[in-house]
C-alpha positions in Angstrom: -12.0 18.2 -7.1 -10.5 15.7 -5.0 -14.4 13.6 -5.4 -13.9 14.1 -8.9 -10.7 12.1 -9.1 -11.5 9.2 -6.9 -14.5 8.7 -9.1 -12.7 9.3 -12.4 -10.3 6.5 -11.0 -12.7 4.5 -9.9 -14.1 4.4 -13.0 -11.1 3.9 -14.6 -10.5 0.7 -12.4 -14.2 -1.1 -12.9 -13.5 -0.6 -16.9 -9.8 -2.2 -16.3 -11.3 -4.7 -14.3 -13.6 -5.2 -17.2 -11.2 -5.4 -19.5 -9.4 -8.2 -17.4 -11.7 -10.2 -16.7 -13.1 -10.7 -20.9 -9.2 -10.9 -21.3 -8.8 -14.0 -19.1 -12.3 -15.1 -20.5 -11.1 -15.8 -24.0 -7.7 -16.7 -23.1 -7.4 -20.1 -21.3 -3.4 -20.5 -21.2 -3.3 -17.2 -19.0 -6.6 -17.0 -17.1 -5.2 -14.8 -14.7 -4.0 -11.5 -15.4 -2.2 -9.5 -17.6 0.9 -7.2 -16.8 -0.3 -4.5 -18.5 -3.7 -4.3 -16.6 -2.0 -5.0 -13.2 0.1 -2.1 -14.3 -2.5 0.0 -14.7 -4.4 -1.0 -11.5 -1.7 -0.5 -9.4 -1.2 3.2 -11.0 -4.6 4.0 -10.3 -4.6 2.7 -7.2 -1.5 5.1 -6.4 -3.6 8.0 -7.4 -6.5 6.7 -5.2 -4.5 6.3 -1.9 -2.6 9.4 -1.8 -5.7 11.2 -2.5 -7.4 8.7 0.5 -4.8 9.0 2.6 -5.0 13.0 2.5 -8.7 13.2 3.4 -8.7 9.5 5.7 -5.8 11.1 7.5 -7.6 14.0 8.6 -10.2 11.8 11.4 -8.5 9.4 14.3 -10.8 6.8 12.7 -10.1 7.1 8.8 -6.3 7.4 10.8 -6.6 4.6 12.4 -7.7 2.3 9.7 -5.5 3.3 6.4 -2.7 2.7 9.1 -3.7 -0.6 10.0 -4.2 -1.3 6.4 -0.8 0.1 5.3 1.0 -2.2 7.7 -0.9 -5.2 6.5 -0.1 -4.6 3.4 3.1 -4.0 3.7 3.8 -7.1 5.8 2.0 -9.4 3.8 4.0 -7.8 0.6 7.1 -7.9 2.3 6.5 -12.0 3.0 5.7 -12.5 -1.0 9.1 -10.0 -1.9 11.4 -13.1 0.5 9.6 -15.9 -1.2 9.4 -14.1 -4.9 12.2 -11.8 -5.5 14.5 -12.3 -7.9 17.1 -9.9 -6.3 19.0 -10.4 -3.1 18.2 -6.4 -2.5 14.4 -7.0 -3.1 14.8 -10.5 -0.8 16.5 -8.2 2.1 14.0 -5.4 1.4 10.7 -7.2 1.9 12.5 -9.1 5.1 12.5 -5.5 6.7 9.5 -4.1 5.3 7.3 -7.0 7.6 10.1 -6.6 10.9 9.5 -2.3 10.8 5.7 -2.9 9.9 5.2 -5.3 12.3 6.8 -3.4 15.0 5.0 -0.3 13.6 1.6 -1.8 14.2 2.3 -3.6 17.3 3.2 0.1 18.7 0.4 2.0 17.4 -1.7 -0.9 19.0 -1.7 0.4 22.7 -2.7 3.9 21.3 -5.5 3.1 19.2 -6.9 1.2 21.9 -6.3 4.2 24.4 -8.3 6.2 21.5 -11.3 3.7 21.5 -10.5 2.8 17.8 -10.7 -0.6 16.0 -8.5 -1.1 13.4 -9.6 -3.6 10.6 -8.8 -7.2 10.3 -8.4 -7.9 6.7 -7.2 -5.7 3.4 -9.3 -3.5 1.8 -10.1 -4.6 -2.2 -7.6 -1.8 -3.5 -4.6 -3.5 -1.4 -6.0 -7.3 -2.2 -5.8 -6.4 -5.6 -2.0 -4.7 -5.1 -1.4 -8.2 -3.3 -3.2 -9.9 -6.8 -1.0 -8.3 -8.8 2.3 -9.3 -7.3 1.4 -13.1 -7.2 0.3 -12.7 -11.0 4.4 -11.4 -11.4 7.0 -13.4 -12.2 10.6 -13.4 -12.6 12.4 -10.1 -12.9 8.6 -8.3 -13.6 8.2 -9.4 -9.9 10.9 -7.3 -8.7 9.7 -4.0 -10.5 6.4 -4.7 -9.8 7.3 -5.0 -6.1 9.3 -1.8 -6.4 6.9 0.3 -7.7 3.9 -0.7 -5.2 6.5 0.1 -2.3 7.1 3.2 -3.8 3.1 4.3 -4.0 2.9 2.8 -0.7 5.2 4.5 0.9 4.4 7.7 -0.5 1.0 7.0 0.8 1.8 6.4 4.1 3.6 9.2 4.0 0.8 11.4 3.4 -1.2 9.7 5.9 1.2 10.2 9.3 1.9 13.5 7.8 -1.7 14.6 7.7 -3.0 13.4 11.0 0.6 14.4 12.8 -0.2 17.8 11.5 -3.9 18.0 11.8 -5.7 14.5 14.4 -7.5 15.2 17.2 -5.8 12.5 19.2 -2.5 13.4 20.7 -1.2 10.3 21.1 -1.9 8.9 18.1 -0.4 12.8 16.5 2.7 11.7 18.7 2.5 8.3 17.0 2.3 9.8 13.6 5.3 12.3 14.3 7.4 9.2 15.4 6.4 6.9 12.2 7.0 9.9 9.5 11.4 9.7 9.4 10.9 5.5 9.2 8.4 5.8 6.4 10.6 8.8 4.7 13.5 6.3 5.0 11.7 3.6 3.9 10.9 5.4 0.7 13.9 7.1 0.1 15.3 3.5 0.2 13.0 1.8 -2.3 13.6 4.5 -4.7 17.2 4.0 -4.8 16.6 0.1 -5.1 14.3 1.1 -8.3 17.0 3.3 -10.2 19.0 0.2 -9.7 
């Protein structure tokens, strides 16, 4: 079942992208993207990362790198939200998102090298394209838009310390799981509240 989904949103995303790109092809003032595509993209990629982050989370390797993704992410987001946001909340927001996912990373760092892992260097395409989508915002769209992706992120990473704390083979990195889940719960519990307004 869980297949079934990623490739029905995978699918999904290739005929958005699709879409997008003929969009941008006949129209020269906006050959970037559109809102409603980014929209989409970004809700698909929700469904794709909890459902990765509940099958990824279950080895210390797929662990290890939707982590290390999540933190990038995350960081890189949070650096856009201070030089983007419209909102002095959003501003403030972002500013801690890249302090507790930098300090996040740099503490998982000792383990996963303990574990023998190597975490990734650069974004996956599904997080690029999250990343795409908030430089193609503007304005006040760039605050919901920021919103939103924080909260699929979240809930993502959520899934993902939850999974491997409950089920990893690596005790350390379980410990380190156990340790993010109440930061990334807070996190989340935050950003909602910020969305609601």
């Amino acid at each position: 079942m869980k297949h079934a989904l990623i490739i029905c949103a995978a699918a999904s995303a290739l005929a958005l992208s699709a879409c997008q790109r003929q969009e941008a092809a006949t129209n020269d003032a906006n050959p970037g993207q559109t809102a409603p595509v980014n929209a989409a993209q970004d809700a698909i990629g929700a469904v794709v990362g909890e459902t990765s982050a509940a099958t990824m989370g279950a080895t210390t390797g797929g662990f290890v790198n939707a982590a290390a993704m999540s933190d990038m992410y995350e960081i890189a987001a949070g650096k856009m939200a201070q030089a983007k946001g419209q909102s002095a909340v959003v501003k403030a927001f972002g500013k801690k998102m890249v302090e507790h996912h930098t300090a996040m990373m740099n503490g998982m760092k000792p383990m996963v090298m303990a574990a023998g892992e190597a975490p990734p260097t650069e974004l996956d395409q599904r997080r690029k394209g999250m990343l795409d989508n908030l430089t193609a915002a503007n304005g006040a769209d760039f605050d919901r838009v920021y919103l939103a992706q924080q909260v699929a992120a979240h809930e993502e990473a959520l899934t993902l310390m939850k999974t491997y704390g409950d089920g990893g083979q690596n005790a350390d990195l379980k410990a380190g799981a156990m340790k993010a889940m109440p930061k990334v719960q807070m996190h989340l519990d935050e950003v909602r509240k910020l969305q609601m307004g």
